[in-house]
C-alpha positions as CSV (number, residue, x, y, z in Angstrom):
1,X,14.5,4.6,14.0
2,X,13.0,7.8,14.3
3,X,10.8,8.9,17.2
4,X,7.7,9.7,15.4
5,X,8.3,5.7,14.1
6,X,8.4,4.6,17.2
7,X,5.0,6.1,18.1
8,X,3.5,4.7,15.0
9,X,4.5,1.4,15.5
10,X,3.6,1.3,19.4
11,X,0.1,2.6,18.5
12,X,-0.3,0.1,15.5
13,X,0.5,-2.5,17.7
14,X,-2.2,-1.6,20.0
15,X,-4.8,-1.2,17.6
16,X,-3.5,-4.4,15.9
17,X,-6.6,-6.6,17.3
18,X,-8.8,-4.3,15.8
19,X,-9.9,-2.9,12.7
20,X,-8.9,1.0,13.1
21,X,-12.4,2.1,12.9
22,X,-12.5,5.5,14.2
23,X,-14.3,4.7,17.3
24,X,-11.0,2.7,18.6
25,X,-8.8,5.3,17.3
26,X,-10.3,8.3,19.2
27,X,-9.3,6.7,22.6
28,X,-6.4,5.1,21.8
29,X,-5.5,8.3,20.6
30,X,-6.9,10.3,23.8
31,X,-4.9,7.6,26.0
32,X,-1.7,8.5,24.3
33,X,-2.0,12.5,24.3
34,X,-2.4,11.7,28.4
35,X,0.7,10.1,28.7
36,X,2.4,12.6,26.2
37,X,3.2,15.2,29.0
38,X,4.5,12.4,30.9
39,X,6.9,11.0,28.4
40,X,8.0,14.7,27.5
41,X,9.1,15.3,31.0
42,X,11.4,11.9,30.9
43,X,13.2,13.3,27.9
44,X,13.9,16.2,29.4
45,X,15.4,14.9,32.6
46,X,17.4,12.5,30.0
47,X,15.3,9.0,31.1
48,X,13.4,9.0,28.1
49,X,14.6,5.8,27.0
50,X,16.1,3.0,28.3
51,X,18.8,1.2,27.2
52,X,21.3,-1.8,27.8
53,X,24.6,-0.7,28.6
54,X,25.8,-3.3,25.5
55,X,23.9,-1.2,23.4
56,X,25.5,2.6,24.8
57,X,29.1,1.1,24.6
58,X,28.3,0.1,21.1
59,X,26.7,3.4,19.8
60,X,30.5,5.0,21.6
61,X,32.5,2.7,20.1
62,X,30.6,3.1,16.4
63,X,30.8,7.1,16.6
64,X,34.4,7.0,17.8
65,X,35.2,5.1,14.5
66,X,33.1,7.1,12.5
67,X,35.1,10.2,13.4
68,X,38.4,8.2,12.4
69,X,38.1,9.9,8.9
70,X,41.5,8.6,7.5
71,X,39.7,5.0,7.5
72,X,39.1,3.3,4.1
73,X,35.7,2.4,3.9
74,X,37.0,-1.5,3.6
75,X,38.7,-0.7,7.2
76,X,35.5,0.6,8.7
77,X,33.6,-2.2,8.1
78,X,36.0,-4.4,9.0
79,X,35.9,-2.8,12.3
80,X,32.4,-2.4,12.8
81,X,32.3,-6.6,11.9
82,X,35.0,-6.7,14.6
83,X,33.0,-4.4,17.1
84,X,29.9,-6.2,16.5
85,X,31.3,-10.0,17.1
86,X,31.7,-9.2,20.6
């Protein structure tokens, strides 16, 4: 999921109670462009995002089979079913 999905869905989710009429978008929209300077100074310390470690030793072990390029496709999902079963 891209990051600009992300943002949509967060601020959809806020404005979920309500109708969207522009009065409850202009500050929910003021509200996030404060806490944009914030959030751009996490990503570029590298805390942007948090993750579980299950989730980073996934994503390595997925990229290091995705560079195996003599794999068969049948092979790599085999191995990513295998990788996923835990």
């Amino acid at each position: 999921m891209r990051q600009c999905d992300r943002w949509h869905r967060r601020l959809s989710l806020k404005a979920a109670d309500h109708k969207c009429s522009f009065y409850v978008l202009v500050p929910l929209l003021r509200r996030e462009a404060e806490y944009l300077p914030v959030q751009a100074q996490l990503v570029r310390e590298g805390t942007g995002r948090v993750r579980r470690n299950v989730y980073v030793n996934l994503d390595e072990q997925l990229g290091q089979l995705w560079e195996e390029y003599e794999l068969t496709t049948e092979d790599f999902l085999t191995k990513i079913g295998e990788t996923y079963a835990f």
